[in-house]
ZARO-380539 format. One record per residue (C-alpha): residue in three letters; x, y, z. Coordinates in steps of 0.25 Angstrom, whole numbers, plus 5000, padded with zeros to 4 digits. Last residue first. Layout:
<rs>
ALAXYZ;...
</rs>
This chain:
<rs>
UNK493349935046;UNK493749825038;UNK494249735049;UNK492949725055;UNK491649795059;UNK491149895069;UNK490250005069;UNK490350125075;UNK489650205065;UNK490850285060;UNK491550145059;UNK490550085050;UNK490450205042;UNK491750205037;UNK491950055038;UNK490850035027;UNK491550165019;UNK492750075020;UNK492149955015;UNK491450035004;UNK492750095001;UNK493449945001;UNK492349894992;UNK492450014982;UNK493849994979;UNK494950064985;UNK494350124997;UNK493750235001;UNK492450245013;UNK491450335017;UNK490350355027;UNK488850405025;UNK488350465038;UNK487150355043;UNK485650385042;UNK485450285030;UNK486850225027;UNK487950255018;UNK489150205012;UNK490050285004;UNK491350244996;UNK492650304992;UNK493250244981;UNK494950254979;UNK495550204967;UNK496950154964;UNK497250094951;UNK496150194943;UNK496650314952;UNK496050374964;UNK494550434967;UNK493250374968;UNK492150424974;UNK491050424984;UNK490350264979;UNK489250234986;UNK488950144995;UNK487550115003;UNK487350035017;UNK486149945018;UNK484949985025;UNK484950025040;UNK484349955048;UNK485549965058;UNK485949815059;UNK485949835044;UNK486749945044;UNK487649875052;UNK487649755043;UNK487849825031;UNK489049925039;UNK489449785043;UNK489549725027;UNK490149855022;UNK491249835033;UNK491649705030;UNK491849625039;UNK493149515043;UNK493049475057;UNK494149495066;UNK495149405067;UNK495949395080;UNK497449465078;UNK498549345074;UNK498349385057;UNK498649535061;UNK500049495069;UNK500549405059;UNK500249505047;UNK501349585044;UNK502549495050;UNK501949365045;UNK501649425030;UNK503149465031;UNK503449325034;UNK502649275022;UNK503249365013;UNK504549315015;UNK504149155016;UNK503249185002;UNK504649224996;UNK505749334995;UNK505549434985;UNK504249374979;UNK503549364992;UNK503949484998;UNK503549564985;UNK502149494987;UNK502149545002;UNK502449684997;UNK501349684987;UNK500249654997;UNK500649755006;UNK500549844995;UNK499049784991;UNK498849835006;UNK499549955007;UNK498749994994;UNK497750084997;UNK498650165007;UNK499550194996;UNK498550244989;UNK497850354998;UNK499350405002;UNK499650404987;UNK498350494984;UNK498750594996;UNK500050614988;UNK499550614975;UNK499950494966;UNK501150474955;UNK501350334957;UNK501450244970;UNK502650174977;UNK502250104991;UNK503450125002;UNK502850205013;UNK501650135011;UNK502149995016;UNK502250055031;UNK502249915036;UNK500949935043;UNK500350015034;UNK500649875025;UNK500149785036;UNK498849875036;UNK498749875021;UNK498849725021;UNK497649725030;UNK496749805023;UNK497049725011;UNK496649605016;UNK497549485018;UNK497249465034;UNK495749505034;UNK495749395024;UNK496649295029;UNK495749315043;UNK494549275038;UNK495249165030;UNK495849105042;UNK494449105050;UNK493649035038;UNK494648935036;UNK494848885050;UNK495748935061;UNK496348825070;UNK497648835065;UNK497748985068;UNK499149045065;UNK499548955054;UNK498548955044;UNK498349115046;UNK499849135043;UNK499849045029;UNK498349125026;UNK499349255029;UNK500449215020;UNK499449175009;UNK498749285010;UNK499849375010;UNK500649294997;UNK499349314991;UNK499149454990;UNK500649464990;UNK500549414976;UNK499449524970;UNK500149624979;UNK501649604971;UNK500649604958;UNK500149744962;UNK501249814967;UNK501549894955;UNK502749874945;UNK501549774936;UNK500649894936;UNK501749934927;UNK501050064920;UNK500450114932;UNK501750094940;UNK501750194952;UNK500250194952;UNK500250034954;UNK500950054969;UNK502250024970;UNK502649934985;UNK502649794981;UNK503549844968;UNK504649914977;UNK504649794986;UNK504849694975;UNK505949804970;UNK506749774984;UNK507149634978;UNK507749574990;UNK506749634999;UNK506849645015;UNK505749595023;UNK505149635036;UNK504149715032;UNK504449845040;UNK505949825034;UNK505549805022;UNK504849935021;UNK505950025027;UNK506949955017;UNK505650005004;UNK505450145011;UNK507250165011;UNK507150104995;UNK505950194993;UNK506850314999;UNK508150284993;UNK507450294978;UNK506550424981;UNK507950474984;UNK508650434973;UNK508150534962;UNK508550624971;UNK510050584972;UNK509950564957;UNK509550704956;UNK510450774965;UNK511750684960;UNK511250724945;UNK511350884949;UNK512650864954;UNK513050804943;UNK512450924934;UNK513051034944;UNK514350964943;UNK514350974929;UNK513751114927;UNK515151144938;UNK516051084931;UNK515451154917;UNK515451274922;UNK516951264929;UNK517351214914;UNK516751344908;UNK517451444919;UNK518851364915;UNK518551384901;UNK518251544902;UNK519451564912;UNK520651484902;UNK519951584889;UNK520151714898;UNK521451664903;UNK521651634888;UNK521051764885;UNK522051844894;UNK521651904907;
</rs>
């Protein structure tokens, strides 16, 4: 072989290395955009599922995006949360619902229609229209432990619920969240009303009822971080097993260790429990 044959082989080896180093570079692109797009399709396929449950379709899909990201995946923007789209739908539901309430018993006076607005509006109810719906699926949270983001999301199904009604009533009008509210809520508001007790205040008149004296809280743990904690509480009473309850605040751990107890003891209260 002559060196020019030699010099001709020696270049056209180089060039194939290059062709091939540069496909093997777009290739490698292609691979890493196409995985970087994946987390991308599946929210947009979670968020179409989610307006499908819900009945309404967004024109601007990033109200729906913002309704659904929990504060721990903006902590430097609590402004990109949820927590200002809740604030409206708060309000938006109640008037939605007080609107439904007025028109579906005419007879009903004041006192009735606010019992029922408030065991309507309450948080434990938005979070069961929320499971309802499947809302979970599609709430956006920060860098959190599996398990922990199980516990949080469920925490705030309500307040999401919320959100997603605010983002209605921005995207398309009080009449669009409106409907939804009819949807979600129609059946619950037409059940009979049961009376509104707090489980502290039956376990105290239980007790009572009992002779026993009045039950005692105290404070377990707490765990979680500062946006998001969790208490657990413990009520006990002469001669009973002491029961426990968590919540996010003291008042609903209380409530739930209340229920706790109540319900091992066979007795019976309202909503609550």
């Amino acid at each position: 072989m002559t060196d020019d044959q030699k010099a001709d082989l020696k270049q056209t080896e180089s060039s194939d290395e290059r062709a091939r180093a540069k496909t093997a570079a777009t290739s490698g692109k292609k691979t890493r955009a196409k995985k970087a797009s994946k987390p991308a399709r599946k929210a947009k396929g979670v968020a179409k599922e989610i307006e499908q449950r819900i009945g309404y379709s967004f024109k601007d899909s990033k109200l729906l995006n913002l309704a659904l990201t929990h504060v721990s995946a903006s902590p430097n923007d609590r402004s990109a949360s949820y927590q200002r789209l809740e604030f409206l739908g708060d309000h938006v539901l109640g008037l939605a619902v007080s609107d439904m309430l007025f028109r579906t018993f005419p007879k009903g006076d004041e006192g009735e229609l606010s019992k029922r607005l408030a065991d309507l509006v309450r948080r434990e109810t938005c979070a069961d229209v929320a499971r309802t719906l499947g809302l979970a699926e599609g709430i956006k949270l920060g860098a959190v432990g599996v398990g922990a983001g199980e516990r949080l999301k469920k925490s705030v199904l309500g307040d999401i619920c919320e959100a997603v009604i605010g983002a209605m009533y921005i995207d398309g009008g009080f009449q669009a969240a409106a409907d939804f509210v009819e949807r979600a809520w129609g059946d619950r508001l037409r059940k009979p009303m049961r009376a509104l007790r707090d489980p502290k205040t039956v376990l105290q008149e239980w007790a009572q009822g009992q002779g026993l004296p009045t039950p005692t809280y105290r404070e377990v743990e707490r765990t979680g971080p500062h946006h998001d904690p969790r208490f657990r509480i413990e009520v006990a009473l002469p001669g009973l097993k002491p029961a426990d309850g968590v919540g996010s605040s003291k008042r609903a751990a209380e409530k739930a260790a209340a229920s706790a107890l109540l319900s091992r003891e066979g007795v019976a209260s309202g909503p609550d429990v």
